[in-house]
MIVEX-550046 format. One record per residue: residue in one letter; chain; x, y, z of N, C-alpha, C in turn. Coordinates in Angstrom, 1 decimal. Atoms other than C-alpha are relative to their C-alpha. Example, Ala and Ser with C-alpha at 12.3 -4.5 7.8 and 13.67 -1.06 7.14 Angstrom:
BEGIN
+---------+--------+--------+--------+--------+--------+--------+--------+--------+--------+--------+
: residuo : cadena :    nc1 :    nc2 :    nc3 :   cac1 :   cac2 :   cac3 :    cc1 :    cc2 :    cc3 :
+---------+--------+--------+--------+--------+--------+--------+--------+--------+--------+--------+
:       A :      A :    0.9 :   -1.2 :    0.0 :   12.3 :   -4.5 :    7.8 :    0.9 :    1.2 :    0.0 :
:       S :      A :   -0.9 :   -1.1 :    0.0 :   13.7 :   -1.1 :    7.1 :   -0.8 :    1.1 :    0.8 :
+---------+--------+--------+--------+--------+--------+--------+--------+--------+--------+--------+
END
This chain:
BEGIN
+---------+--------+--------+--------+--------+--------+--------+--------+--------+--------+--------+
: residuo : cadena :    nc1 :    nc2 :    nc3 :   cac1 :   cac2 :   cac3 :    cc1 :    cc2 :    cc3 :
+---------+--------+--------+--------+--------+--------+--------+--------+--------+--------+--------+
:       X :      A :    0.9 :   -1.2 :    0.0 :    0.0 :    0.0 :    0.0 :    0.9 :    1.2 :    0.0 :
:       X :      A :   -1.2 :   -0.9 :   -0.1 :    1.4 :    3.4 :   -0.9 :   -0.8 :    1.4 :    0.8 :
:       X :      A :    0.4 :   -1.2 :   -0.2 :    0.8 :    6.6 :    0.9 :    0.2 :    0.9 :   -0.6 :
:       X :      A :    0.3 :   -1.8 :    1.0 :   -0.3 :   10.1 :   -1.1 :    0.1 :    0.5 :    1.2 :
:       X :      A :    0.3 :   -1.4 :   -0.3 :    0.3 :   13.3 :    0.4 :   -0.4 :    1.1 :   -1.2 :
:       X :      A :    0.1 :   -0.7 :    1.3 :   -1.5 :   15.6 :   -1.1 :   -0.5 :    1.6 :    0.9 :
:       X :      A :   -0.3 :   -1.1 :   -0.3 :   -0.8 :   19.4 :   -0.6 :   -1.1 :    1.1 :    0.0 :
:       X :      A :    1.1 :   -0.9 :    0.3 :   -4.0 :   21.6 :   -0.4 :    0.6 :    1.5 :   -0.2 :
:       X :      A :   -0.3 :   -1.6 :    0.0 :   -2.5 :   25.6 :   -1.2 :   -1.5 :    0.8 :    0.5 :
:       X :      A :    1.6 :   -0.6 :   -0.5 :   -6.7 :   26.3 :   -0.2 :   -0.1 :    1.1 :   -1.7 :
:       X :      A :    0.6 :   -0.7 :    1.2 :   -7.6 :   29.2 :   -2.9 :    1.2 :    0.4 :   -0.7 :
:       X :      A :   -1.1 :   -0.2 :    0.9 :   -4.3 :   29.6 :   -4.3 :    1.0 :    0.3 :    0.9 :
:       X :      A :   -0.7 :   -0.7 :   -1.0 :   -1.5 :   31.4 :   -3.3 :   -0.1 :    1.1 :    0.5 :
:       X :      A :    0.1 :   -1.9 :   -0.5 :   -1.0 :   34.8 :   -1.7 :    0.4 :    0.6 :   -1.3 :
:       X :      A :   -0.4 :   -1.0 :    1.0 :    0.6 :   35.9 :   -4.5 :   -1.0 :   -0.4 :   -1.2 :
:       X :      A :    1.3 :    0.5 :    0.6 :   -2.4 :   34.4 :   -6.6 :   -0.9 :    0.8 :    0.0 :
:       X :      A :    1.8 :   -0.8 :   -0.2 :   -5.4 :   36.1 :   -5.3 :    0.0 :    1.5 :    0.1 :
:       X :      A :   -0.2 :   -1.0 :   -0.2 :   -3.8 :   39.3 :   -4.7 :    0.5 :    0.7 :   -1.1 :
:       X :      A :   -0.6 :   -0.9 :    0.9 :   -3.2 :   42.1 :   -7.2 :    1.2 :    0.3 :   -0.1 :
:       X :      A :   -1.7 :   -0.4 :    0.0 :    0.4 :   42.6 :   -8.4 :    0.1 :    1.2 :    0.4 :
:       X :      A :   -0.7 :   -1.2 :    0.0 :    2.0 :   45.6 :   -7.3 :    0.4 :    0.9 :   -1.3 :
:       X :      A :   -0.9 :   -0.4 :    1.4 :    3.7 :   45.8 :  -10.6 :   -1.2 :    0.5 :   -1.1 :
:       X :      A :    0.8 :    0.3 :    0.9 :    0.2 :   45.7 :  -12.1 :   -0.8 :    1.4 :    0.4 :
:       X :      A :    1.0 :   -1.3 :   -0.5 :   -1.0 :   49.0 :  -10.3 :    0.3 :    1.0 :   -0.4 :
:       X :      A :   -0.8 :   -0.7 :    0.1 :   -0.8 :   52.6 :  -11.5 :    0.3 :    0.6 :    0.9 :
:       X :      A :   -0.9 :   -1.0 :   -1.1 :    0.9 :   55.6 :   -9.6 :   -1.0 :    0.3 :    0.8 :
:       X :      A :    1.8 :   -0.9 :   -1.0 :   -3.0 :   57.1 :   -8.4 :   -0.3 :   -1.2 :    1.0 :
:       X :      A :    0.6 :    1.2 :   -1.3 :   -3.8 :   53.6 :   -7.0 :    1.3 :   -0.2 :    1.0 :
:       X :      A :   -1.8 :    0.1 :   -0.7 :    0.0 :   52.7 :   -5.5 :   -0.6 :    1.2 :    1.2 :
:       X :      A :    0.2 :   -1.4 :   -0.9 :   -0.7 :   56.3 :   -4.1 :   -1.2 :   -0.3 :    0.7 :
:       X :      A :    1.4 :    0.2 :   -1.3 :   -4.2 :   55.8 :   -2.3 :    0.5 :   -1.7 :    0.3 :
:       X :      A :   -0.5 :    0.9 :   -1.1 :   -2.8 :   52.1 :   -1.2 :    0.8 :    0.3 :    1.6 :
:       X :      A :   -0.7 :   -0.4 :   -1.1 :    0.1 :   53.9 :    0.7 :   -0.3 :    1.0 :    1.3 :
:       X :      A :    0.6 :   -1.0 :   -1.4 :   -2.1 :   56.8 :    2.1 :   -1.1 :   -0.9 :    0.7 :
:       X :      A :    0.4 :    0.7 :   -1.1 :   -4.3 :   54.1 :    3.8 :    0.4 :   -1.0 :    0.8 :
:       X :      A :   -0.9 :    0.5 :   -0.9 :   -1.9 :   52.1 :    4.8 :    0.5 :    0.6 :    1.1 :
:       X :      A :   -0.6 :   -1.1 :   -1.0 :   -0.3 :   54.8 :    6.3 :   -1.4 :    0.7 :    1.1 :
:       X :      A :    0.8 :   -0.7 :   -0.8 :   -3.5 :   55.7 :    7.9 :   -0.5 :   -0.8 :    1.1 :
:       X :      A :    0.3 :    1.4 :   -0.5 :   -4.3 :   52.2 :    9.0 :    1.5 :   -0.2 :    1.3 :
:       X :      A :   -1.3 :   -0.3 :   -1.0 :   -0.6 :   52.3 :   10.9 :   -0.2 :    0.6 :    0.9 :
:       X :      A :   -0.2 :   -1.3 :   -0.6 :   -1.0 :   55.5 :   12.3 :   -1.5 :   -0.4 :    1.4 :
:       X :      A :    1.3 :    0.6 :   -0.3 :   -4.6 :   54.2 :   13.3 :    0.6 :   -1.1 :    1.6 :
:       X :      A :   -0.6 :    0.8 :   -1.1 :   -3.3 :   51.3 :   15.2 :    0.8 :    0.0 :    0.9 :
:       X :      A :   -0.7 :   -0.4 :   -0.1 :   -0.3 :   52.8 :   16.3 :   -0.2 :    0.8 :    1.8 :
:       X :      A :    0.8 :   -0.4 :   -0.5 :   -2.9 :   55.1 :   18.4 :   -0.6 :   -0.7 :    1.3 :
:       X :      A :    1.0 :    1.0 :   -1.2 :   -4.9 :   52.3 :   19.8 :    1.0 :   -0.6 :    0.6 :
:       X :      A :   -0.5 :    1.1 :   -0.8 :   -1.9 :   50.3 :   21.0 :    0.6 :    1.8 :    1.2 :
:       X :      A :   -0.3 :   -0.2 :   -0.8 :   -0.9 :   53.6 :   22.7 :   -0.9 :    0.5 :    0.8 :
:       X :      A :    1.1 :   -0.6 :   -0.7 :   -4.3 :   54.7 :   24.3 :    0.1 :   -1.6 :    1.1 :
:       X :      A :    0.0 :    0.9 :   -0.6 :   -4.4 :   50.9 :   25.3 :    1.2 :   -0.2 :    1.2 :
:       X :      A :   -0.8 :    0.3 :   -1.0 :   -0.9 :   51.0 :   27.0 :    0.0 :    0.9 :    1.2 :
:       X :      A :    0.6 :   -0.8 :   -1.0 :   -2.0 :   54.3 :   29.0 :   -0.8 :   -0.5 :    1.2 :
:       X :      A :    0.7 :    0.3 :   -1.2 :   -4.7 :   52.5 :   30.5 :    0.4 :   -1.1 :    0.6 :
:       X :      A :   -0.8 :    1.3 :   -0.6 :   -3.1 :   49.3 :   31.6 :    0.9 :    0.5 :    0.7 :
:       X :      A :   -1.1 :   -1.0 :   -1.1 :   -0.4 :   51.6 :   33.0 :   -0.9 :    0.9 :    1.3 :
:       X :      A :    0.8 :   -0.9 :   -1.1 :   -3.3 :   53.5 :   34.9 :   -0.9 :   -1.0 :    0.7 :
:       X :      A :    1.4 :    0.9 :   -0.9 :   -5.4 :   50.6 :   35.9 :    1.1 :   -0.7 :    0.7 :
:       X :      A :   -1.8 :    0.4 :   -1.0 :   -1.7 :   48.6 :   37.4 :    0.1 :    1.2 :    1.0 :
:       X :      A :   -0.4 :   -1.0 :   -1.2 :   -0.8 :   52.1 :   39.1 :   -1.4 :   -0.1 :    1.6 :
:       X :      A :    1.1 :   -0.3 :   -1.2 :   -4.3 :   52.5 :   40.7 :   -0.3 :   -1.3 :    0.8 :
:       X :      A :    0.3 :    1.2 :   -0.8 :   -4.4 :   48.8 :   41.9 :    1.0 :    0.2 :    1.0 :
:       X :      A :   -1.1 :   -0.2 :   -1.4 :   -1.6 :   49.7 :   43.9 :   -0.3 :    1.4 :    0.8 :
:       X :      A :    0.1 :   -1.5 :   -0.8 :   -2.9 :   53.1 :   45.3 :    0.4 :    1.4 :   -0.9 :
:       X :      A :   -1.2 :   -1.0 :    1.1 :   -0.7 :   55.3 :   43.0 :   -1.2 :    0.7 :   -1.5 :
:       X :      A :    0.6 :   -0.1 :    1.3 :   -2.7 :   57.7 :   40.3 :    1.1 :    0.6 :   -0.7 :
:       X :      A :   -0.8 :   -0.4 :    0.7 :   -0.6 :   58.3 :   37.4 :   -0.3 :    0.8 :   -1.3 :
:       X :      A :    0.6 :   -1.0 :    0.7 :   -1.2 :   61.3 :   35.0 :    1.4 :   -0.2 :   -1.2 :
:       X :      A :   -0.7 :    0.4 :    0.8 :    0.6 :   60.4 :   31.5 :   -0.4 :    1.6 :   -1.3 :
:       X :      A :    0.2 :   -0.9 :    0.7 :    1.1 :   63.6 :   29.6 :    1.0 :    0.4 :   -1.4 :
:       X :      A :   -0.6 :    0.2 :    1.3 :    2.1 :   64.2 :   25.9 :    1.7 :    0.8 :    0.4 :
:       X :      A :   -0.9 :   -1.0 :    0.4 :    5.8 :   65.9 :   25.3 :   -0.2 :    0.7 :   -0.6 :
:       X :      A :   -0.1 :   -2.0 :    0.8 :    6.4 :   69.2 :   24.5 :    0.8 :   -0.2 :   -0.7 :
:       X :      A :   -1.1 :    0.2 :    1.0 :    7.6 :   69.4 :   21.1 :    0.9 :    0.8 :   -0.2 :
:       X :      A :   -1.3 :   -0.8 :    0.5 :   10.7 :   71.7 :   20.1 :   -0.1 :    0.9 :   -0.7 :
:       X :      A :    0.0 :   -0.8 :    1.1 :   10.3 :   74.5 :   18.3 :    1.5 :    0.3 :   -0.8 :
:       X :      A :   -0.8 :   -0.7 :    0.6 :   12.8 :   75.4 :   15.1 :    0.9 :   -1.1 :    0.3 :
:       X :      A :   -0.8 :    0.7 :    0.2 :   16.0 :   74.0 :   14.6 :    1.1 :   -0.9 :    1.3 :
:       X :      A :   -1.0 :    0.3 :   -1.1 :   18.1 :   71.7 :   16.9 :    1.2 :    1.0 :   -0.4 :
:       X :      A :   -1.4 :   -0.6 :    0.2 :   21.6 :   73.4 :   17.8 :    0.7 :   -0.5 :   -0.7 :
:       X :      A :   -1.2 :    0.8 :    0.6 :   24.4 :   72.7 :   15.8 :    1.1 :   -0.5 :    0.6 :
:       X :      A :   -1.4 :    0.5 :   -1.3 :   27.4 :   70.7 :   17.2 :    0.6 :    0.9 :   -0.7 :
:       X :      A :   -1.6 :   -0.7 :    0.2 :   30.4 :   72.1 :   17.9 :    1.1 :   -0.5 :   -0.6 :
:       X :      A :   -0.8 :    0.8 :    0.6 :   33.3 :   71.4 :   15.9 :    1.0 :   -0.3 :    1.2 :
:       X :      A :   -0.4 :    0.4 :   -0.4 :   36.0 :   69.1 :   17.2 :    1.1 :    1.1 :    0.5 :
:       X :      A :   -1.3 :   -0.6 :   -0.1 :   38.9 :   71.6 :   17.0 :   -0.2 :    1.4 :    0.4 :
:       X :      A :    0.2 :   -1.1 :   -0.4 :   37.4 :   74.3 :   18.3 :    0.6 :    0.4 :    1.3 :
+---------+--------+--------+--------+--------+--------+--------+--------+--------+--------+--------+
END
């Protein structure tokens, strides 16, 4: 008796079902990347609202309230270094 294996891929491959890259123009490429990028930025958000409150619900289980406030950004140019031989 011989044993078959036999390989199911299910609906094809990934690179199968999915639209080429190569096959897209510059307008679509371009709205892929701006929702991608929005979808990141998106997530990015939630994983840091979610780590806020896990940090605030931890603190307060121990007594402790903890107030998590944005940085203050920089205005204008950083300083320039100094040169070495100065």
């Amino acid at each position: 008796m011989t044993n078959h294996i036999i390989i199911d891929p299910g609906a094809g491959a990934p690179q199968e079902r999915a639209p080429r890259l190569q096959d897209k123009s510059d307008a679509e490429l371009q709205d892929l990347i701006s929702a991608a990028t929005a979808l990141l930025e998106e997530r990015g958000a939630k994983r840091k609202q979610d780590a806020i409150a896990q940090i605030q619900r931890l603190a307060k289980e121990q007594g402790l309230n903890v107030k998590i406030d944005k940085p203050k950004r920089r205005r204008g140019r950083p300083p320039k270094a100094k040169a070495a031989n100065s």
